[in-house]
Backbone as JSON, one array per atom type, in Angstrom:
{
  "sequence": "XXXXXXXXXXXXXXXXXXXXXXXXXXXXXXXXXXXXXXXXXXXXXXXXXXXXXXXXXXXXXXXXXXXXXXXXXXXXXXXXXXXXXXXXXXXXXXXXXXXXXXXXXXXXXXXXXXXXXXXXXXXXXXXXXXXXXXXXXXXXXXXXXXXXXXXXXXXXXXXXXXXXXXXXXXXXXXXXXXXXXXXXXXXXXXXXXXXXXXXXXXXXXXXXXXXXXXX",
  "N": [[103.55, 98.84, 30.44], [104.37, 96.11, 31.81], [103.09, 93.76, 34.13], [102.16, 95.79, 36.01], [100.31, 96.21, 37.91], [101.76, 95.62, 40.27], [104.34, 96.12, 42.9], [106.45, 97.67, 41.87], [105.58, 98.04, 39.28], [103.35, 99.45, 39.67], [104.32, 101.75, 40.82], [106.58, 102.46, 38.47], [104.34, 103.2, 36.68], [102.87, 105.23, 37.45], [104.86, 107.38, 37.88], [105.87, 107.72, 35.07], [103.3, 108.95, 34.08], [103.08, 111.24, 35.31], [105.32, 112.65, 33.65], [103.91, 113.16, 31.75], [103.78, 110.99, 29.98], [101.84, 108.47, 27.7], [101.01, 105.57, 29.55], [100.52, 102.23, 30.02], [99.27, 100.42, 32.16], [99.42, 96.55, 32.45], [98.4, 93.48, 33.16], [98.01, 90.27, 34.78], [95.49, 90.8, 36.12], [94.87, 93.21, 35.3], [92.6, 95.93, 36.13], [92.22, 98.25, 35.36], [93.04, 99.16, 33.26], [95.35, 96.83, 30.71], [94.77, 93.46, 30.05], [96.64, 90.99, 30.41], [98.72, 88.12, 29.96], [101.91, 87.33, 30.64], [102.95, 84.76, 30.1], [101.18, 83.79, 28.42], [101.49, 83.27, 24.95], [99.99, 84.12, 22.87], [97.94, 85.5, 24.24], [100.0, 87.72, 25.11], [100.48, 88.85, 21.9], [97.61, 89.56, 21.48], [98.07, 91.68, 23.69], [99.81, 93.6, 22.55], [99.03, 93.96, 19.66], [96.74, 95.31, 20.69], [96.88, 97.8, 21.63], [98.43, 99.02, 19.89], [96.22, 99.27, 18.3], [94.89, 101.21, 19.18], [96.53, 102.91, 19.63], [98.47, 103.73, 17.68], [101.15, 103.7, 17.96], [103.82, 102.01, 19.69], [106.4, 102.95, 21.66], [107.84, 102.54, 24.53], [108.83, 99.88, 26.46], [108.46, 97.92, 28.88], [108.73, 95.55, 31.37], [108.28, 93.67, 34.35], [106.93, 91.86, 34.77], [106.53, 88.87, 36.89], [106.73, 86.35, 39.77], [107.36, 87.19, 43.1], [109.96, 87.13, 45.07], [109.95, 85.89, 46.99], [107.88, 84.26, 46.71], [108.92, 81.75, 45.96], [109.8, 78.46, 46.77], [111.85, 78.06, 48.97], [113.36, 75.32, 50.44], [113.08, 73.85, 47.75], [114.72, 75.25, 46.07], [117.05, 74.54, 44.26], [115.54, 72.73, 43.17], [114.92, 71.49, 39.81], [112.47, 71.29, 38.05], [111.16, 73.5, 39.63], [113.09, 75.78, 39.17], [112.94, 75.49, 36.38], [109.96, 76.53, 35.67], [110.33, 79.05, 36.96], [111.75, 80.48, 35.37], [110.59, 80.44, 33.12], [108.84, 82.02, 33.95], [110.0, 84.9, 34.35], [112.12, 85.45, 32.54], [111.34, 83.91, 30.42], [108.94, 85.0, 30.03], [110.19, 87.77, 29.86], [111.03, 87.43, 27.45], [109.49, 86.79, 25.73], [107.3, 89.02, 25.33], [109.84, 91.21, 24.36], [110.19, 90.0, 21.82], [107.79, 90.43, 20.65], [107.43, 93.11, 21.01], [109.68, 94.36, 19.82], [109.29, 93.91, 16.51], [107.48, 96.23, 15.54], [108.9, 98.37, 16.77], [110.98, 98.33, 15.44], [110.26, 99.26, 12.86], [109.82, 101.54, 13.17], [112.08, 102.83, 13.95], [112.92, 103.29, 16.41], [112.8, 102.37, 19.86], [112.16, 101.92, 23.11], [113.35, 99.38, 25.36], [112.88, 97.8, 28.81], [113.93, 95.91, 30.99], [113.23, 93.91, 34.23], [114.91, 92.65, 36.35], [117.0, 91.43, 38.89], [119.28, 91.61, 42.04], [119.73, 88.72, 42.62], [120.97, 87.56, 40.75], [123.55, 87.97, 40.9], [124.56, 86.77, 42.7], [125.58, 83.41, 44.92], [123.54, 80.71, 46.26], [120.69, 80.61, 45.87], [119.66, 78.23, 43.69], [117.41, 78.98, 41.72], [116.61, 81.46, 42.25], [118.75, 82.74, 41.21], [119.42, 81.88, 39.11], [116.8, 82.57, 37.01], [116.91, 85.22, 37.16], [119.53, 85.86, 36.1], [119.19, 84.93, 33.86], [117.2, 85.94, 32.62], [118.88, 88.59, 32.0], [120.87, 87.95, 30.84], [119.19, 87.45, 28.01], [118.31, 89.25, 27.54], [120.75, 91.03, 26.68], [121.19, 89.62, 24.9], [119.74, 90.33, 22.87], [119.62, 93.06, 23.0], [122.16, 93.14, 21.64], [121.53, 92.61, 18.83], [119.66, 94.43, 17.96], [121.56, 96.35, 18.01], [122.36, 99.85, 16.36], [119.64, 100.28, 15.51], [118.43, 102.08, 16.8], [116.68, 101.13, 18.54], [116.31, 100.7, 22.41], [117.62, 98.09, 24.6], [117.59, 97.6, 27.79], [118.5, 96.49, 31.18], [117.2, 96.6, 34.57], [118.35, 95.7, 38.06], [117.11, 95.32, 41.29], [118.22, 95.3, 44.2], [116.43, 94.56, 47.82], [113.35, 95.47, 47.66], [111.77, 98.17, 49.21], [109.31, 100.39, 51.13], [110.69, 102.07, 52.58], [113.64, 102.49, 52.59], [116.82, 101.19, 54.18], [119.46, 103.09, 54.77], [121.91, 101.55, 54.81], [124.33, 99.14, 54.15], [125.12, 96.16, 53.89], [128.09, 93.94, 53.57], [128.06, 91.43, 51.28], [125.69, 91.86, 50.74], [123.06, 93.46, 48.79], [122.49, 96.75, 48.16], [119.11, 98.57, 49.78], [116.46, 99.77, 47.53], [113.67, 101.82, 47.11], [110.32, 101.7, 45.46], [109.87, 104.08, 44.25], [112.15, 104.76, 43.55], [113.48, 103.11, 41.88], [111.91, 103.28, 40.01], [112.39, 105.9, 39.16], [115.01, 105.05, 37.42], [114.16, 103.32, 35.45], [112.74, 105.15, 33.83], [114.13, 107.21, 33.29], [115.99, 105.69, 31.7], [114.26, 105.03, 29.74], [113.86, 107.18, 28.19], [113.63, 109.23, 25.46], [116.39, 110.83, 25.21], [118.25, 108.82, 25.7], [119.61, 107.45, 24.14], [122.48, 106.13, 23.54], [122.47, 104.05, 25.03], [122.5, 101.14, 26.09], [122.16, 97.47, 26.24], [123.15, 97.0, 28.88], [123.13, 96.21, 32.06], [121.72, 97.27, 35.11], [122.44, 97.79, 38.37], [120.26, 98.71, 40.87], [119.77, 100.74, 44.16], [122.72, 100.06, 45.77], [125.09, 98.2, 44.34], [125.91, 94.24, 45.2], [127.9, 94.38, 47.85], [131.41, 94.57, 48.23], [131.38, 92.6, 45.87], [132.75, 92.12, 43.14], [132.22, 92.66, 39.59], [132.19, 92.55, 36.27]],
  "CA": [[104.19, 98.39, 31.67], [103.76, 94.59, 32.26], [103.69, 94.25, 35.71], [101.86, 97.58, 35.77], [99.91, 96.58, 39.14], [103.07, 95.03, 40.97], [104.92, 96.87, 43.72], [107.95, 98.09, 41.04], [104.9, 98.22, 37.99], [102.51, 101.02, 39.69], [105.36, 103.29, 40.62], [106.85, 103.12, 37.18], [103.17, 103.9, 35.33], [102.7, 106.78, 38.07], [106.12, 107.96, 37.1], [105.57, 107.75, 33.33], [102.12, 109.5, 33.79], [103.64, 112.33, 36.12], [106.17, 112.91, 32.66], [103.13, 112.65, 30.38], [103.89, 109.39, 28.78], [100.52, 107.37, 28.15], [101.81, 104.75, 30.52], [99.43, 101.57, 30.42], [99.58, 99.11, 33.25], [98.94, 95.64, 32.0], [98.61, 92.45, 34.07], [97.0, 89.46, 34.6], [94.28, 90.9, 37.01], [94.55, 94.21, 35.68], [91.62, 96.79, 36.35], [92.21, 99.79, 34.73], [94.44, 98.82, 32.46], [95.15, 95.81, 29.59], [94.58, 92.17, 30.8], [97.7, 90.44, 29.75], [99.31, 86.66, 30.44], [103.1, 87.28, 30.1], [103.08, 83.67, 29.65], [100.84, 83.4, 27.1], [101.53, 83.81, 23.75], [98.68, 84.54, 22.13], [97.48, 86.68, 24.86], [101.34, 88.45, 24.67], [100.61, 89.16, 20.94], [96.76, 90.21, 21.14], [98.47, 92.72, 24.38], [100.89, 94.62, 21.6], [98.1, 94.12, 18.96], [95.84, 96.4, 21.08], [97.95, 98.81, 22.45], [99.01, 99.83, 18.56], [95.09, 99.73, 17.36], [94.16, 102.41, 19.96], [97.49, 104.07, 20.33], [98.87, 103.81, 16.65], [102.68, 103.1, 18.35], [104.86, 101.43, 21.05], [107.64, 103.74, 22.21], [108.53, 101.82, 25.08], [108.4, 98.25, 26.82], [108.9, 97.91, 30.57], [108.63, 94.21, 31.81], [108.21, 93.48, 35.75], [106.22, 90.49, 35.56], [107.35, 87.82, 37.65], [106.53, 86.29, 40.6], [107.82, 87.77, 44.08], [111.04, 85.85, 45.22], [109.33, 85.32, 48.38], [106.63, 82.7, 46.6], [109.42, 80.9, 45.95], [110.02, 77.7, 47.93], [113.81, 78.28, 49.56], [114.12, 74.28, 50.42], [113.26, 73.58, 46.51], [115.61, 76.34, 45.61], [117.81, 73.76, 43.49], [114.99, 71.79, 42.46], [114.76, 71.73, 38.19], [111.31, 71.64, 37.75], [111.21, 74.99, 40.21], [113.79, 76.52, 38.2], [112.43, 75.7, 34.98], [109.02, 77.23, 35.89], [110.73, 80.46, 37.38], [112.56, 80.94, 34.04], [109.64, 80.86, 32.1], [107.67, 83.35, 34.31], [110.55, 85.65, 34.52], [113.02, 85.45, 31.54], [110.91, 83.7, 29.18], [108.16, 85.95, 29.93], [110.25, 89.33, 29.56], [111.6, 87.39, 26.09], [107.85, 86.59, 24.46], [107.28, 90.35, 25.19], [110.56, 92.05, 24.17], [110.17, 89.72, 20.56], [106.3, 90.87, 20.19], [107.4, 94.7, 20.58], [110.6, 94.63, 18.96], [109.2, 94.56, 15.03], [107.17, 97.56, 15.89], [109.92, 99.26, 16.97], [112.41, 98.75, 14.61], [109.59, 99.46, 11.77], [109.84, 102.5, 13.35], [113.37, 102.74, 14.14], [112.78, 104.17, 17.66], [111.84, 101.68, 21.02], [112.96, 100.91, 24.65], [112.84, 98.39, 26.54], [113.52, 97.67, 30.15], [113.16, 94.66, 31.81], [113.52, 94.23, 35.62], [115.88, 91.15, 37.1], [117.39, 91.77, 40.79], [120.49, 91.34, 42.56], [120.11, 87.44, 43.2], [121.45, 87.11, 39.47], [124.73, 88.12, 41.24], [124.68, 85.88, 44.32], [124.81, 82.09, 45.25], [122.92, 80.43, 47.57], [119.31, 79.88, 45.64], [119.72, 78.61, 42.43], [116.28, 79.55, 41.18], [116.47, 83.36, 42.07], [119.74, 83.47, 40.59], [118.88, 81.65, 37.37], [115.86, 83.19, 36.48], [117.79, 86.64, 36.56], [120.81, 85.81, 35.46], [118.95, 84.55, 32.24], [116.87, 87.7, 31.85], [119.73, 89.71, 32.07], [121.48, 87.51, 29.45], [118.65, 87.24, 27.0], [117.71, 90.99, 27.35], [121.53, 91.44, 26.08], [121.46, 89.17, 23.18], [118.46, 91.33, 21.83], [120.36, 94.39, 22.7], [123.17, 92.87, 20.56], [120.59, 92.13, 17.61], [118.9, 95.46, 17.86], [122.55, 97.57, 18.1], [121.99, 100.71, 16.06], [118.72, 100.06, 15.2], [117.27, 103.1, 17.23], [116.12, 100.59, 19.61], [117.54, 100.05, 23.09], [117.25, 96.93, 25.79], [118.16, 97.16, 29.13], [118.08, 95.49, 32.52], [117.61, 97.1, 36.08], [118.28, 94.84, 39.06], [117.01, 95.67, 42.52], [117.98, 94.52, 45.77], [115.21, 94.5, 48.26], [112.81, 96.46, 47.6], [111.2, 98.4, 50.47], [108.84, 101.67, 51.05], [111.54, 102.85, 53.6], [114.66, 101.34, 51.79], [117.71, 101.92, 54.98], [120.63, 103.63, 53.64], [123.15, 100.93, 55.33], [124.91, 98.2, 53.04], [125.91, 95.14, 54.76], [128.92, 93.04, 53.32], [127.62, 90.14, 51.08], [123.97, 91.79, 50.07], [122.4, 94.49, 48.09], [121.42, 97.97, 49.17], [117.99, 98.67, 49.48], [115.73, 100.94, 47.35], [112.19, 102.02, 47.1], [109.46, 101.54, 44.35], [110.1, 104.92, 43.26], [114.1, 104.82, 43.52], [113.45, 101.87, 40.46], [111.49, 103.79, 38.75], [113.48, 106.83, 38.36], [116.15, 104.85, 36.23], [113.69, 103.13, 34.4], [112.12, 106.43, 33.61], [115.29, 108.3, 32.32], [116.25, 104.47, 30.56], [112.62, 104.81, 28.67], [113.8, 108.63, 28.05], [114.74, 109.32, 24.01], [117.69, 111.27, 25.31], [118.68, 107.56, 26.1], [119.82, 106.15, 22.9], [123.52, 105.64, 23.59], [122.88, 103.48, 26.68], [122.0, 99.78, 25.34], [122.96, 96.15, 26.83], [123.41, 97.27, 29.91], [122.73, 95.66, 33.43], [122.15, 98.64, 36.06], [121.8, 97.8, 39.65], [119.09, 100.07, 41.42], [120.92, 100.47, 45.29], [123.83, 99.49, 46.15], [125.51, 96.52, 43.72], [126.64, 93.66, 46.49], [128.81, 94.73, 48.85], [132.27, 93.18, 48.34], [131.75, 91.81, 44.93], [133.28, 92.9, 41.99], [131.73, 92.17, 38.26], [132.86, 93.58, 35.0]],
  "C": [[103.58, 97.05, 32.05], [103.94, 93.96, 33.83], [103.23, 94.92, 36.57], [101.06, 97.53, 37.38], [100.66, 95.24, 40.44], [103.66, 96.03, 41.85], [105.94, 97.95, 42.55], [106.59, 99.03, 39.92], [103.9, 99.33, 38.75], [103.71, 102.06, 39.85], [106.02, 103.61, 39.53], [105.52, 103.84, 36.06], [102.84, 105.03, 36.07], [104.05, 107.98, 38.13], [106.36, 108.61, 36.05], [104.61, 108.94, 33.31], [102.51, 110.81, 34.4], [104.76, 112.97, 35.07], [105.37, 113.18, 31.85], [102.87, 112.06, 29.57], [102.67, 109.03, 28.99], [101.71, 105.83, 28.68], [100.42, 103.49, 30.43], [100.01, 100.69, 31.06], [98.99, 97.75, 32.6], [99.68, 94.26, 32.98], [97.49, 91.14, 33.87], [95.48, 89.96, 35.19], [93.86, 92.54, 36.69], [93.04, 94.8, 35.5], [91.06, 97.82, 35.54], [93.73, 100.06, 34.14], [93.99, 97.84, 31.06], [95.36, 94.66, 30.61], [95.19, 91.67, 30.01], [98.6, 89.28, 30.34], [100.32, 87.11, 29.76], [103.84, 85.79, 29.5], [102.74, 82.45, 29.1], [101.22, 83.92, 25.74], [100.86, 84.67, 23.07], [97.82, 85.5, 22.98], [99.18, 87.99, 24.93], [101.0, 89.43, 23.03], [99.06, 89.27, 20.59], [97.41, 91.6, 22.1], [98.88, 94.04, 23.34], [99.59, 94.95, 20.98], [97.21, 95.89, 19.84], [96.01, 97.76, 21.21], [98.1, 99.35, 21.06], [97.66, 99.95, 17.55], [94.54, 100.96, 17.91], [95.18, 103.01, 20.19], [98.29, 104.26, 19.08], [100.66, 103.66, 16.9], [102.99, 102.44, 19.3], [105.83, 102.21, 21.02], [108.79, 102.69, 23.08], [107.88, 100.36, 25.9], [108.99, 98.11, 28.17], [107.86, 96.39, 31.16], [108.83, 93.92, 33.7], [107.26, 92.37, 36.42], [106.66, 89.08, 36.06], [106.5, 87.8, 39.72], [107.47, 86.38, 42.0], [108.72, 86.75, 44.51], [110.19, 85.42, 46.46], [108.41, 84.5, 48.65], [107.1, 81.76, 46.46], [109.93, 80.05, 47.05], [111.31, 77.35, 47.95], [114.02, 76.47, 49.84], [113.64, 73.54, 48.72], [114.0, 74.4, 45.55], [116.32, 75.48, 44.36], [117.46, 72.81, 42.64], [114.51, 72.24, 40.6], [113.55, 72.06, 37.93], [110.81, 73.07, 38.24], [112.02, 76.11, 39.36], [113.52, 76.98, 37.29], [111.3, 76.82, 34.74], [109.34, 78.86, 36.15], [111.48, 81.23, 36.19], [111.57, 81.34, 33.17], [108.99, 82.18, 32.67], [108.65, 84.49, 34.58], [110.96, 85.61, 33.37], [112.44, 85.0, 30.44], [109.6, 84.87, 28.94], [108.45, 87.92, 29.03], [110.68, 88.67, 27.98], [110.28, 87.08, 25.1], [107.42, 88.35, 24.08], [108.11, 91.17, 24.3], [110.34, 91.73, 22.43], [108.77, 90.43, 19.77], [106.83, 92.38, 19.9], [108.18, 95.06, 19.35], [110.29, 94.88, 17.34], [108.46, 96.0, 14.81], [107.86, 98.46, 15.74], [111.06, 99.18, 16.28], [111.99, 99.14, 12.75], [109.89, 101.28, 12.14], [110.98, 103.27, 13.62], [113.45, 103.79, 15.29], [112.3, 102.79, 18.43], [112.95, 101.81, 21.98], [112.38, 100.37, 25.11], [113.74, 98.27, 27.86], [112.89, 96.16, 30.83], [114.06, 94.54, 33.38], [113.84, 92.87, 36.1], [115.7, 91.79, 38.41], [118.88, 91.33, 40.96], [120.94, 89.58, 42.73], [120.75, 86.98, 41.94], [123.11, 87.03, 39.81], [125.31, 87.19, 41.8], [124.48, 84.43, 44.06], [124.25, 82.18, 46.06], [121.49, 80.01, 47.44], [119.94, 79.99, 44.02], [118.45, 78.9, 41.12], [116.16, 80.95, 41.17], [117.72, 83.68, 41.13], [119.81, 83.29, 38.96], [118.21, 82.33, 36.54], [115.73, 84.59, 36.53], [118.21, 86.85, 35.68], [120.24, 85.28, 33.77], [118.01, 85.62, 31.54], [117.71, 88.93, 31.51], [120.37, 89.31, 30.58], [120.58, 87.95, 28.02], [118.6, 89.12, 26.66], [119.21, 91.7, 26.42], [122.1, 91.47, 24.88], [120.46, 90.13, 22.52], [119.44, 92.74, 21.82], [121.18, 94.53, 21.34], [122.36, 93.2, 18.8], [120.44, 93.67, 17.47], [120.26, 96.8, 17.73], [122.26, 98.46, 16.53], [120.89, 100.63, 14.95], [117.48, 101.18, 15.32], [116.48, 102.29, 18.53], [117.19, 100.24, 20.97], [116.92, 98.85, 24.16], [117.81, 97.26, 26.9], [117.88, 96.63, 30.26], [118.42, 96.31, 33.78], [117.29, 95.96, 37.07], [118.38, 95.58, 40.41], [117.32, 94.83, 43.3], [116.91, 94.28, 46.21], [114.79, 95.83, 47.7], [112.04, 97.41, 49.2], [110.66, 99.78, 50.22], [109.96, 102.76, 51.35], [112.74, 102.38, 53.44], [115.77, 102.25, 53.25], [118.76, 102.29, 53.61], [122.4, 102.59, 53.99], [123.11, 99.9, 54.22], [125.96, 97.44, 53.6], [126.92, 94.07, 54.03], [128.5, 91.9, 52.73], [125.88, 90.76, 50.35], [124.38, 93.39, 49.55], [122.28, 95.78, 48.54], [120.14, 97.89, 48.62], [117.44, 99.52, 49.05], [114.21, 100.7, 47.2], [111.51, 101.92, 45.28], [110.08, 102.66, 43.26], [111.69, 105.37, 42.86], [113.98, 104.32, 42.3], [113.0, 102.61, 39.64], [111.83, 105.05, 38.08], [114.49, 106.37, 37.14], [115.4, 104.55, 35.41], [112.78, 104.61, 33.8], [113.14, 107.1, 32.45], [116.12, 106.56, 31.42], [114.93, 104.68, 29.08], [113.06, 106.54, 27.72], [114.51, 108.24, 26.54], [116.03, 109.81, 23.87], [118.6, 110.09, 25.77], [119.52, 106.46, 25.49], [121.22, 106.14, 22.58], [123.51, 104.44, 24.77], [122.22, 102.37, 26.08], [122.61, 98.22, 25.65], [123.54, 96.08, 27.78], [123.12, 96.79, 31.16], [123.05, 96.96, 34.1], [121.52, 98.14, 36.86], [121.31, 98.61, 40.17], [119.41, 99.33, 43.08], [121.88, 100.02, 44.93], [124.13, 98.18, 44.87], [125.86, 95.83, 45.46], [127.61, 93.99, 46.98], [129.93, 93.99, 48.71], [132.45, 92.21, 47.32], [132.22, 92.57, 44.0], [132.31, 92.36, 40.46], [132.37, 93.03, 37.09], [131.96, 93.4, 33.69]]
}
């Protein structure tokens, strides 16, 4: 779980671990866990490395590292250099990861992966939150594509807000809101082996936007 001590990333490894999965949290700061730069390379590909000298597999791959939309600066919303940066630490990040696991897992002809976008991939109005979704969602699909009956699957859950106390109302134009552990239920039964028809998928966690349609 990359991510693993993130609002989204502890409730999915206390999820996992509450199933019996070895669940490891891995982050930049983590503790009690693996210490892992999603947007380093070479720390990306000692992460896997480790993980398969002391655990002899990878099963699954759950991506949630990214920085909180809310560090982002709303009047540079449109600015390139902001963009660019937010792409890498979101979308390029979950794509250094998903490429590191993926030979693993198709040596083995079993993996999932999940990687975690949001609703702003949907929406105008910032084009940095919506970019640096909307291109994890993409990339996460071309791999799907690649990986089709391989035994391996990719998918993408996008949350609205997140919140402890998510309301149950759904206002015209936005998201509904769910909780840590709302997210990590899907990714849970996504990570599940009874899972392996479900592949290239975008699944909103709450509500999709209110009022929009997609196909």
């Amino acid at each position: 779980m990359v991510g693993g001590t993130g609002l989204i990333g502890r409730a999915v490894v206390a999820r996992l671990r509450a199933e019996g999965a070895t669940a490891i949290a891995a982050s930049r700061g983590a503790t009690d866990g693996l210490v892992l730069d999603a947007r380093d390379p070479a720390s990306v590909t000692a992460g896997v490395d480790s993980v398969l000298a002391r655990h002899g597999r990878l099963d699954g791959l759950v991506v949630a590292a990214a920085p909180s939309a809310r560090t982002l600066d709303a009047a540079r919303h449109a600015d390139p250099e902001q963009v660019l940066d937010a792409i890498d630490a979101k979308a390029m990040s979950f794509l250094r990861l998903a490429n590191a696991a993926l030979p693993t897992m198709n040596r083995a002809g079993y993996g999932r992966i999940v990687g975690v976008s949001g609703q702003n991939a949907f929406l105008t109005g910032n084009v940095t939150g919506s970019v640096r979704n909307a291109a994890l969602i993409i990339a996460a699909k071309n791999l799907a594509d690649t990986a089709a009956g391989s035994g391996v699957t990719i998918n993408t859950v996008s949350p609205g807000i997140v919140s402890d106390t998510p309301v149950s109302e759904v206002e015209p134009g936005r998201g509904g809101e769910s909780s840590p552990e709302q997210i990590a239920d899907l990714i849970a039964f996504l990570l599940s082996p009874r899972t392996g028809a479900i592949s290239g998928e975008s699944i909103a966690v709450g509500h999709r936007v209110r009022g929009v349609t997609s196909m």
